[in-house]
C-alpha positions in Angstrom: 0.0 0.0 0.0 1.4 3.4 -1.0 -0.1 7.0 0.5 0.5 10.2 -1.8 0.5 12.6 1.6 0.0 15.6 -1.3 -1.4 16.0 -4.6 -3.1 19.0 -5.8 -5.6 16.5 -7.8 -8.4 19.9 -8.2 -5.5 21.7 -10.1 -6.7 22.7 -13.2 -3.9 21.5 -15.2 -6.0 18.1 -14.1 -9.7 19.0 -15.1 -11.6 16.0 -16.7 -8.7 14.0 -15.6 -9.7 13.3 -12.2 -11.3 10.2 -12.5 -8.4 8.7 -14.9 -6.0 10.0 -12.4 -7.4 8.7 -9.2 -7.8 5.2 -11.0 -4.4 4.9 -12.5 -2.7 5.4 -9.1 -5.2 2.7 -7.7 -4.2 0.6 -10.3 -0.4 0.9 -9.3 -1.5 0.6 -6.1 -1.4 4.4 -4.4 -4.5 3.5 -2.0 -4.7 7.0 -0.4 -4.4 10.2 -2.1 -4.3 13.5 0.2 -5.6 16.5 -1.2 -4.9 19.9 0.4 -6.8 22.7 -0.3 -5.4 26.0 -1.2 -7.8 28.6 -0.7 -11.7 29.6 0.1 -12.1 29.1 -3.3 -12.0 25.6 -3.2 -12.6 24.3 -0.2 -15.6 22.3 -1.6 -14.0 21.2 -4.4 -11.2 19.3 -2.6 -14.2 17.8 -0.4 -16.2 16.7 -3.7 -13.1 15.0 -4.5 -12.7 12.9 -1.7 -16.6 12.2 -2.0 -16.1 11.2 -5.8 -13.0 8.5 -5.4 -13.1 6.1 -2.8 -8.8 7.0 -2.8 -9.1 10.2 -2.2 -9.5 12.3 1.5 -8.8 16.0 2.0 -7.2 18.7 4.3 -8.3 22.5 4.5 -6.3 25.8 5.0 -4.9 28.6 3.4 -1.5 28.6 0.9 0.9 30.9 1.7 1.0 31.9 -1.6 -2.6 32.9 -2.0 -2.6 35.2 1.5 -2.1 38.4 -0.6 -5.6 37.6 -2.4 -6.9 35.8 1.2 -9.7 38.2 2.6 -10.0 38.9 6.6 -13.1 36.8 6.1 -11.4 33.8 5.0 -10.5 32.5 8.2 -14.1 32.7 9.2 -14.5 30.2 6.2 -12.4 28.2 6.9 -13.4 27.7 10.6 -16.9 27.1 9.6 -15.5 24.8 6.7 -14.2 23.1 9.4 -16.8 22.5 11.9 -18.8 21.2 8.6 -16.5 18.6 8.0 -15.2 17.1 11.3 -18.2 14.8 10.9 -16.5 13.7 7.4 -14.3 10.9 7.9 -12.3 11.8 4.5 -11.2 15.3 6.3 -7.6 14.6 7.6 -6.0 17.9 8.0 -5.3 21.4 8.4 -3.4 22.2 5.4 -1.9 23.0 2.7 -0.7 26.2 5.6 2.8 27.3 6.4 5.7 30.0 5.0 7.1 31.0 1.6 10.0 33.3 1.4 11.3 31.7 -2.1 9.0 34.5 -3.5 10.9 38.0 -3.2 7.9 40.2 -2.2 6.5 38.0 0.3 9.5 37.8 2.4 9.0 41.8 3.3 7.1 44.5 4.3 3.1 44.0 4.9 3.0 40.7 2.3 5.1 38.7 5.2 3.4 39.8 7.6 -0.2 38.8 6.1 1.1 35.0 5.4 2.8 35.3 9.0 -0.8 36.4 10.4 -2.7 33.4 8.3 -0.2 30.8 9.3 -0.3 31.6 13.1 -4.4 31.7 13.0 -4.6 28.8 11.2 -2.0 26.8 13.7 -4.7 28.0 16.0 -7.6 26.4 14.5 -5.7 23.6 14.1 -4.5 23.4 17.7 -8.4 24.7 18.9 -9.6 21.1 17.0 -6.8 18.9 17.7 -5.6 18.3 14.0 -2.3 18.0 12.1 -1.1 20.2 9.7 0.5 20.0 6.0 3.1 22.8 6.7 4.3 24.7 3.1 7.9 25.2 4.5 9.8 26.9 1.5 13.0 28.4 2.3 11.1 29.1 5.6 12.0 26.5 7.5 13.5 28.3 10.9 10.7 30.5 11.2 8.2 28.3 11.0 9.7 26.4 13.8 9.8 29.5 16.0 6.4 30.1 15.6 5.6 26.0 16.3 7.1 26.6 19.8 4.9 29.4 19.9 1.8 27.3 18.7 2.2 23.7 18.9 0.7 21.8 16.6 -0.8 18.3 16.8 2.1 17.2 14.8 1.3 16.3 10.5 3.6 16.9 7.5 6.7 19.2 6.7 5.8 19.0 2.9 8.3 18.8 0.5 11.4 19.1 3.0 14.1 20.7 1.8 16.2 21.7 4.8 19.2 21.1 6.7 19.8 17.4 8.8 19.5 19.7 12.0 16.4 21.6 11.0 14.6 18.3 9.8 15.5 16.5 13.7 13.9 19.5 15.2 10.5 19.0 12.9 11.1 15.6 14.1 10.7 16.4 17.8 7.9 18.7 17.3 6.3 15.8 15.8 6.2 16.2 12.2 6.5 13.6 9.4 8.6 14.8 6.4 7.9 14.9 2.6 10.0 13.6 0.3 9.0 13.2 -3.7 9.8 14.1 -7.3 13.0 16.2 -5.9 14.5 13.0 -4.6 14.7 11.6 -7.7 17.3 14.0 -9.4 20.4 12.7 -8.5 22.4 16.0 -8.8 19.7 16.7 -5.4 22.7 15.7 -3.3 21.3 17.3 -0.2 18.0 16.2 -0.8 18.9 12.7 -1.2 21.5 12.7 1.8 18.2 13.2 4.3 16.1 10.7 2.8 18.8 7.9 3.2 20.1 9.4 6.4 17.3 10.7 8.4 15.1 7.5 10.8 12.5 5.8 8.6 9.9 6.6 10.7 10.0 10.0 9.9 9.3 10.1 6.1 6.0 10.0 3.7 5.6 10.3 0.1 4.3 13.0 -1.8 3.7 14.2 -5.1 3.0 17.5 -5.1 1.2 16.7 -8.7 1.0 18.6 -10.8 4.1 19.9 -9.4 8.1 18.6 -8.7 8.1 16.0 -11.4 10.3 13.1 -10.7 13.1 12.9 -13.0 11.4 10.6 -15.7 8.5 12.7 -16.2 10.1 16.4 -15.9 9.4 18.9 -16.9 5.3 17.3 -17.6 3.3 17.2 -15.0 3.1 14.8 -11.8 0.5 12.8 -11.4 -0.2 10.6 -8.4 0.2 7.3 -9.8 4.5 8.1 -9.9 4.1 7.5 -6.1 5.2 3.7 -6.2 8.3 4.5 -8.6 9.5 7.5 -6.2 9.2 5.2 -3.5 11.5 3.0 -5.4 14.0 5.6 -5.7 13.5 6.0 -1.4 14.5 2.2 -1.7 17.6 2.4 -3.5 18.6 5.3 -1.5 18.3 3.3 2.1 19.5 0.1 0.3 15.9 -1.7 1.1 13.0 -3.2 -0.2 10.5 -1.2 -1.8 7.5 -3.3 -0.3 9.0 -2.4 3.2 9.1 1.2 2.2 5.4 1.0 1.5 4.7 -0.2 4.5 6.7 2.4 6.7 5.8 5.7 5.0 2.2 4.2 4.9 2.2 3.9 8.7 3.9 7.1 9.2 1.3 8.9 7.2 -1.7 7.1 9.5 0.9 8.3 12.4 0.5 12.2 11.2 -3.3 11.9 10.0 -4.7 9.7 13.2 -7.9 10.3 11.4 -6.3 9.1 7.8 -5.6 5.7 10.4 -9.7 5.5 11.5 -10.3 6.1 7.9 -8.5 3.1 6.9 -9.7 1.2 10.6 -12.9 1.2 9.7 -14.8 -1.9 8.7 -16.3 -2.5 5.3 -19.7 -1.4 4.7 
């Protein structure tokens, strides 16, 4: 059983596809696929997908990179978005949340500190309900962890990690799972690849990111969810293990971040 912990499967580079999409990674045997909204915008939308495909389950939250357009309001959305779904067993997560300062004008002046002021709510909502959180850690990675002392989180997902051994530990003892996908996969991604053959097993999940950070075969086209079991090959080869044990630890590390991913998958066939 493989777990894409992130796939941006309502992306319109995907519309009409979704059905084709969800079923080819079944076929290959991706079981779960984790959709993260980005916005108010679509907050249903990423719920009518997990209602559609019987693979598919959904976080909520607010990108960093959509704050600028994110009105005061939003957060009101969100929370009542929410309180809608806790009843929804296919809701997992807070997310996708967290920091970008990759992008020049949102690492100053009043753009910083609107994504700062979205993040820190929505760790709030997420800490007020007791659930995880898909962090959006780009070149952000220290800050976020000041503000996680600040506003512990029920642990979840340091998405597509890119950080430092030491920085990745510290994630680690807050609780966090890390990401690793497409990225891994390049092998001129020395540092990349160092962690995910270095850092404990029980810290890493596989992601997507589709239709972002293809995996070297497939760049620069899109990602799709179904490259999950191949980049989990590539984790294999990295650790020197089997790719069936692989499944099996980043699977049960994702139901370790999502506990209500786990009662998803606990529950009894109807």
């Amino acid at each position: 059983m493989w777990i894409d912990t992130h796939c941006h499967l309502d992306a319109a580079e995907f519309d009409g596809a979704q059905a084709a999409l969800s079923g080819a990674a079944a076929q290959a045997g991706v079981s779960l696929i984790v959709i993260p909204a980005i916005a108010a915008f679509n907050f249903e939308r990423v719920a009518e997908l997990a209602r559609l495909y019987p693979n598919c389950v959904y976080a909520l939250g607010i990108h960093p990179l959509l704050t600028p357009q994110a009105g005061d309001g939003d957060l009101d959305l969100l929370r009542q978005a929410i309180e809608q779904a806790l009843d929804d067993p296919r809701f997992v997560a807070i997310g996708e949340i967290g920091l970008d300062y990759f992008v020049a004008e949102l690492k100053q002046g009043a753009l910083r500190e609107r994504q700062e002021y979205f993040f820190v709510e929505q760790l709030k909502l997420a800490r007020h309900f007791a659930l995880p959180v898909l962090l959006h850690v780009r070149r952000s990675q220290d800050i976020i962890l000041k503000y996680l002392r600040r506003h512990p989180a029920h642990g979840g997902i340091a998405h597509a990690f890119n950080g430092s051994e030491q920085q990745a530990q510290r994630f680690i003892d807050f609780g966090f799972k890390l990401g690793f996908g497409g990225a891994m996969t390049f092998p001129r991604a020395l540092q990349i690849r160092r962690l995910a053959a270095a850092l404990p097993l029980d810290a890493l999940v596989l992601e997507t990111d589709a239709p972002d950070i293809s995996p070297a075969w497939l760049h620069p086209a899109h990602n799709t969810p179904q490259q999950i079991p191949r980049i989990g090959e590539v984790l294999a080869q990295l650790r020197g293990m089997d790719a069936r044990d692989v499944a099996q630890a980043t699977s049960a590390n994702a139901r370790a971040a999502m506990p209500r991913l786990a009662a998803l998958l606990d529950r009894p066939a109807e």
